[in-house]
C-alpha positions, 0 to 999 in steps of 0.5 A: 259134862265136865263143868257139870260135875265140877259143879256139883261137887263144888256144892257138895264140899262147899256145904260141908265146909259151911257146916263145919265153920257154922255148925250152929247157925242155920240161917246163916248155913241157908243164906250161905247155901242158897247163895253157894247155889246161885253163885255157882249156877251162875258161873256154870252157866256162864262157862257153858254160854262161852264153850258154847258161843266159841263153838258157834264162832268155830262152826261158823267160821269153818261154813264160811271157809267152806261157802268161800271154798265152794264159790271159788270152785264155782267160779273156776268151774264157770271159767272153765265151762265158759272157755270150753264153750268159747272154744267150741264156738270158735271151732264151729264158727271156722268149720261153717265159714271155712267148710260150708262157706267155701262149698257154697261158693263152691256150688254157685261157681258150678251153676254159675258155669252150667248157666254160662254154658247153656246161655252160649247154646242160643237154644231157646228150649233150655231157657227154663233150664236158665230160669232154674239155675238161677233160682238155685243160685239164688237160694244158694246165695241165701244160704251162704248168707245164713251160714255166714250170720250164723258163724258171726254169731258163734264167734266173729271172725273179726274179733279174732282178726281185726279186734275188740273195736271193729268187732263191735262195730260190726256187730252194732252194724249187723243188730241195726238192720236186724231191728232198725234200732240206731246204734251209736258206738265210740270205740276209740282206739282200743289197745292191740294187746288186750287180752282175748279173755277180756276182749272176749267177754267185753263183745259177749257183755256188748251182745247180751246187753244188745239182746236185752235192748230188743226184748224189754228196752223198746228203744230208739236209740242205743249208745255204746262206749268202749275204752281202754286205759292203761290197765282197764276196760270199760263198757257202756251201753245206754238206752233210750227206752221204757227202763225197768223198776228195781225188782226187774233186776230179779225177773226175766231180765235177771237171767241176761244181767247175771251173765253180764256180771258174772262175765265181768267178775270171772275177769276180775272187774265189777258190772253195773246197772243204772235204770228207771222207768221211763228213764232207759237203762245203762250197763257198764262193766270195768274189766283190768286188762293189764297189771298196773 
């Protein structure tokens, strides 16, 4: 508004004054008009065009503070609900396997005894009675069982104990009776002090990566990398399967590669995926674990 008053009144005492210098030529006072006119549009505009330009860069530069503000928040809240969920999981794992593990093997020592007890009777009519105890200790033992692949699942007890490396292997040993799909993994000797945050999301990168071998992949075969130098790990898992075309990355197997990469960019690293079809599929994921 204020460049369009300062305009207006620019025109107004501009003709004035060419009225004055010429007050007898009106052509010359037309042409010095009209040109008054266009010379001052045009500045007009031109402010006008850069007040508003400064005000789309200001605007535009606060949206990007504020998406970068946001995306930070993202971020820490993801990390957070991601330690909480790993908390939880560690806390269920231990009451399964500390709890209901131990009162399993609590019940197949008491069957156990009664079936010992029994046995010691020489008394051919409690034979059934044998028979049943040892169904129910079966069952039992398959119970035990199911607890304890259930707690492996919320969190490995060797992750926790035994590190990175066996936890791993492990884990690799259990998924290759499960789907008869051969794994190979060279872990080397990975540090001891690998931060539990890293090491954590390196095995849920490895789990994940896994599960989408078993749906999409159908591979034969399945090897894993794992290494460790003096300030970064690095994950590989490759495939022998069908592979997937680009715009895979945005279907159902999206879902399994936003986790992986979001895991790896909470630790601060990068995630990558190499496939083709028909060429298999590889994912790797570089996480710093140490300050240089």
């Amino acid at each position: 508004m204020g460049y369009l008053l300062a305009a207006g009144l620019w025109v107004v005492l501009s003709d004035q004054v060419v009225r004055v210098v010429l007050p007898n030529s009106s052509a010359s006072v037309q042409t010095l008009k009209g040109l008054n006119f266009v010379l001052t549009t045009s500045l007009l505009l031109f402010f006008v065009l850069r007040r508003a330009y400064r005000g789309w860069r200001s605007a535009e530069r606060l949206n990007r503070e504020l998406i970068m503000e946001m995306s930070d928040g993202f971020r820490l809240l993801s990390a957070r609900s991601e330690r909480l969920r790993e908390e939880e999981r560690t806390r269920l794992s231990r009451e399964l396997h500390d709890q209901f593990g131990q009162a399993l093997t609590s019940l197949t020592m008491e069957l156990r005894w009664v079936e010992g007890r029994l046995e010691r009777m020489e008394d051919q009519n409690v034979n059934p009675l044998i028979d049943r105890l040892v169904e129910a200790e079966e069952q039992v033992a398959q119970l035990l069982t199911g607890v304890q692949s259930i707690a492996a699942d919320l969190r490995p007890d060797a992750l926790d104990r035994l590190g990175l490396q066996e936890a791993l292997m492990q884990e690799a040993g259990r998924f290759q009776e499960r789907t008869g799909i051969e794994v190979t993994v060279n872990a080397g000797e990975l540090p001891g002090d690998i931060p539990p945050a890293v090491a954590t999301a390196a095995y849920r990168i490895f789990q994940e990566a896994m599960t989408n071998v078993v749906r999409h992949a159908g591979a034969a075969h399945v090897a894993v990398r794992c290494t460790a130098d003096g300030s970064a790990l690095r994950l590989t898992v490759a495939d022998d399967g069908k592979g997937m075309p680009a715009e895979a990355e945005r279907g159902r197997q999206a879902i399994g590669l936003l986790g992986m990469r979001e895991r790896t960019e909470l630790c601060g690293g990068s995630f990558r995926v190499c496939s083709s079809e028909g060429e298999g599929t590889e994912v790797s994921a570089m996480m710093p674990w140490k300050q240089a």
